[in-house]
C-alpha positions in Angstrom: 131.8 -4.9 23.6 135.3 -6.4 23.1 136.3 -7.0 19.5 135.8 -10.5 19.2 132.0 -10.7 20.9 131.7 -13.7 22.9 128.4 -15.9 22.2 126.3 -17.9 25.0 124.7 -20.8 23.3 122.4 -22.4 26.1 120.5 -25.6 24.4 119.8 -29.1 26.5 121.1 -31.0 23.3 125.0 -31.7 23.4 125.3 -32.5 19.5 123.7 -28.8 18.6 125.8 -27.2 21.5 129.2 -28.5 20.3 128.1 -28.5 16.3 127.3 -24.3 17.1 130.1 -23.8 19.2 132.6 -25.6 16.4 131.2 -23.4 13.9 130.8 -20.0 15.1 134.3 -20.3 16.8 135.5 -20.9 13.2 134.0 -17.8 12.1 135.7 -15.7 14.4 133.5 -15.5 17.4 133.9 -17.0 20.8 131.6 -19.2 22.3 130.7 -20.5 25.8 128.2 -23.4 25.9 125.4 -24.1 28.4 123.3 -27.2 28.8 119.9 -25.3 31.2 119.3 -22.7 33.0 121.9 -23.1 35.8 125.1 -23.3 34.0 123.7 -20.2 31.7 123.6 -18.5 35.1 127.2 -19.4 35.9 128.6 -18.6 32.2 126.7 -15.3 33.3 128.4 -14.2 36.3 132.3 -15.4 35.2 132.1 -14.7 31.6 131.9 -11.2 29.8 128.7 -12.2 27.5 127.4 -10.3 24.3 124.3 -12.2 23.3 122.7 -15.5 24.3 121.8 -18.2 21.9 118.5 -19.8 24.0 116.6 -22.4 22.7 112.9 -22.3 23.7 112.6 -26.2 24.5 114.7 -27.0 27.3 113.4 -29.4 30.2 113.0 -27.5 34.0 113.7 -23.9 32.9 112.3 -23.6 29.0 114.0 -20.9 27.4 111.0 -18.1 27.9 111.6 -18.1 31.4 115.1 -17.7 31.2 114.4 -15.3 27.8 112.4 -13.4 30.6 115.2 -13.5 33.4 117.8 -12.2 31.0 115.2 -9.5 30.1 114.6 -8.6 33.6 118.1 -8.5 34.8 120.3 -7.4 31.7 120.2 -5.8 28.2 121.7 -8.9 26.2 120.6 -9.4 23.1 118.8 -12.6 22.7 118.1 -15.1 19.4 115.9 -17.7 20.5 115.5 -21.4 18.8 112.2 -22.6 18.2 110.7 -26.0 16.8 108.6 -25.5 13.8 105.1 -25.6 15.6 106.1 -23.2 18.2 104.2 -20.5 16.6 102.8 -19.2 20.0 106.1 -19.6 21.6 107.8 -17.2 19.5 105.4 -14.8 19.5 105.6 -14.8 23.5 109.2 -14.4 23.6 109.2 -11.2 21.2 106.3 -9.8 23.6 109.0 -10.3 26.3 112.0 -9.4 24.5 114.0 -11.7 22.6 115.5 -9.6 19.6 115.4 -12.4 17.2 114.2 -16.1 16.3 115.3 -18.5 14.4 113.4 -21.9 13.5 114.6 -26.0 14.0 116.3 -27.0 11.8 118.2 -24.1 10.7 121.6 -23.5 8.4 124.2 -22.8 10.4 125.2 -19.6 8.8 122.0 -18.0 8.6 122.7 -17.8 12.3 125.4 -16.5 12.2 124.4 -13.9 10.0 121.7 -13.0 12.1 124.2 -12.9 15.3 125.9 -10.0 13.3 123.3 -8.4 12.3 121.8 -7.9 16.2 125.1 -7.4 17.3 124.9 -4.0 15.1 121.9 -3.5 15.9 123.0 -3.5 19.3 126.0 -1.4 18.7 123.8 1.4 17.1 121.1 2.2 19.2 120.9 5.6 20.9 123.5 5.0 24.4 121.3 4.3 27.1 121.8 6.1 30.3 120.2 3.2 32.5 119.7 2.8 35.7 122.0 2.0 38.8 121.3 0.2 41.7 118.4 1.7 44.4 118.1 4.9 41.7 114.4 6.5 41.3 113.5 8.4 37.8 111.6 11.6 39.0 109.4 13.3 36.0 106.3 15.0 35.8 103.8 14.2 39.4 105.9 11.1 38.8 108.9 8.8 41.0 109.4 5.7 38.6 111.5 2.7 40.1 113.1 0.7 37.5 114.1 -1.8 39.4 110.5 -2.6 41.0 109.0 -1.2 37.9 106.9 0.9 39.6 105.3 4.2 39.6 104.9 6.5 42.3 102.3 9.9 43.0 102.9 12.5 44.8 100.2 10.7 47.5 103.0 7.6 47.9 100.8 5.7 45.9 102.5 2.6 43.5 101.3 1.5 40.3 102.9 -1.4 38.8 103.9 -1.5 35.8 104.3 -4.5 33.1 107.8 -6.0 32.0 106.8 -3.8 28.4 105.5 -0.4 30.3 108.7 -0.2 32.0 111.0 -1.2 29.4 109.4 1.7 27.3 109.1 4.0 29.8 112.7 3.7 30.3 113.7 3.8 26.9 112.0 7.3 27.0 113.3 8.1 30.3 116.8 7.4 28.8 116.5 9.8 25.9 114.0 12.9 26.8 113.4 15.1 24.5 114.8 13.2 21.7 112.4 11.8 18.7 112.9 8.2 18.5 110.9 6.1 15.6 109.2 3.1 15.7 111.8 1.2 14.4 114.1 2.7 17.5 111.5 2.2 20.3 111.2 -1.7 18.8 115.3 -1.9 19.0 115.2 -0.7 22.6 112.0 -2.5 24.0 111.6 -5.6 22.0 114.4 -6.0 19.4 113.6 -6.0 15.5 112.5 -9.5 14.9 109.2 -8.2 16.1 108.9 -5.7 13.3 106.0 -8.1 11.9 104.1 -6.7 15.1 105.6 -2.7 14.9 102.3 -1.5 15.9 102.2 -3.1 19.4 104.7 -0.2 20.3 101.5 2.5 19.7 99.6 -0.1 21.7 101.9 0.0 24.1 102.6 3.8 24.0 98.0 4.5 24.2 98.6 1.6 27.8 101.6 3.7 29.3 99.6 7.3 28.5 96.8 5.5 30.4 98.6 4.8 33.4 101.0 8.5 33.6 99.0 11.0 31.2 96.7 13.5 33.5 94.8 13.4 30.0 95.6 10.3 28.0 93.4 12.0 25.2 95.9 14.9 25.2 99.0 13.6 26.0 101.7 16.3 27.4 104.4 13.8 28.7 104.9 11.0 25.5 104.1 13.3 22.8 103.4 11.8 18.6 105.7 13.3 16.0 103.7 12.8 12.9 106.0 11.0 10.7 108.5 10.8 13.4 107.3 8.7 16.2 107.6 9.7 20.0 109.3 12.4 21.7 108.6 12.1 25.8 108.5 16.0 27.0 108.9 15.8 30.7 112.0 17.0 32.5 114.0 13.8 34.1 115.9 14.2 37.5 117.7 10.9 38.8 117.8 10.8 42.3 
């Protein structure tokens, strides 16, 4: 990240586009402003981005799908904007990894304080390796492809996985061997604003030993660290 990060703010209303952009700008940040889903793409591919402002309610693209094609095809951080009664709405886009929310109308500042505090959150995580283009994860009786998000026997057999499984499995992937908490695993899969749902992470963690545990029941790959959280204890080879 550059020192000055640089802020997408992608909402179909013009007076909350320039009224954000005025203010964050003052504050030291920059800011490129979007009106839908295709300009966001364009600011994407010529602009250096650090984190997308998105709101939810947007006509043609709402901001979950794009929320879910910025999930799928980078690791930006993402605050979403959400009308009161969007209860459901909010939920979904934590499920699908937008790292924060904040609800219409709003202060201003409390989003940019929230920008910061993502942002650091962002800056402290454990460095992920990640993957590159047309590279397989071997581990275990296991190929995983990231970028189909699928997983592979020793038969040639594929078994998909969901935006979540892969997203954890990767974070795992990324760091074998290492204990990484709750709070960690939510930073790298989901962002903290879902802390209010922390234990979907062991939901998640009992659906991936499902799918590449020999024995779910006794788990040899994603290990539990009483107190600790998850260590995964395969050997990883990137091919």
């Amino acid at each position: 990240m550059e020192s000055t990060p640089h802020i997408l703010v992608v909402d179909d209303h013009r007076d909350i586009r320039d009224l954000l952009a005025k203010y964050l700008a003052k504050h030291g940040l920059r800011v490129t402003v979007a009106d839908g889903g295709a300009a966001m793409r364009r600011a994407m591919k010529t602009s250096g981005i650090d984190l997308v402002v998105l709101d939810i309610m947007m006509p043609g693209e709402d901001g979950l799908s794009l929320c879910r094609h910025l999930r799928e095809t980078t690791d930006l951080p993402v605050i979403l904007l959400t009308a009161m009664a969007e209860e459901t709405d909010r939920v979904i886009g934590l499920e699908i990894g937008a790292d924060d929310y904040l609800t219409k109308p709003f202060n201003p500042r409390e989003l940019l304080a929230r920008i910061k505090a993502v942002l650091r959150r962002a800056q402290s995580l454990p460095r992920s390796r990640g993957a590159t283009i047309n590279e397989r994860i071997r581990f275990d009786r296991w190929i995983f492809d990231p970028n189909r998000r699928e997983l592979i026997d020793t038969r040639g057999t594929a078994t998909p996985l969901s935006t979540a499984e892969a997203r954890l499995l990767s974070s795992f992937l990324d760091h074998p061997g290492m204990v990484l908490s709750r709070d960690q695993l939510l930073d790298l899969t989901q962002g903290r604003a879902a802390k209010v749902f922390d234990r979907s992470i062991d939901n998640q963690v009992s659906r991936l030993r499902r799918k590449v545990e020999a024995d779910p029941k006794n788990p040899t790959l994603i290990k539990t660290v009483w107190g600790g959280g998850y260590t995964f204890g395969a050997q990883v080879e990137r091919t």
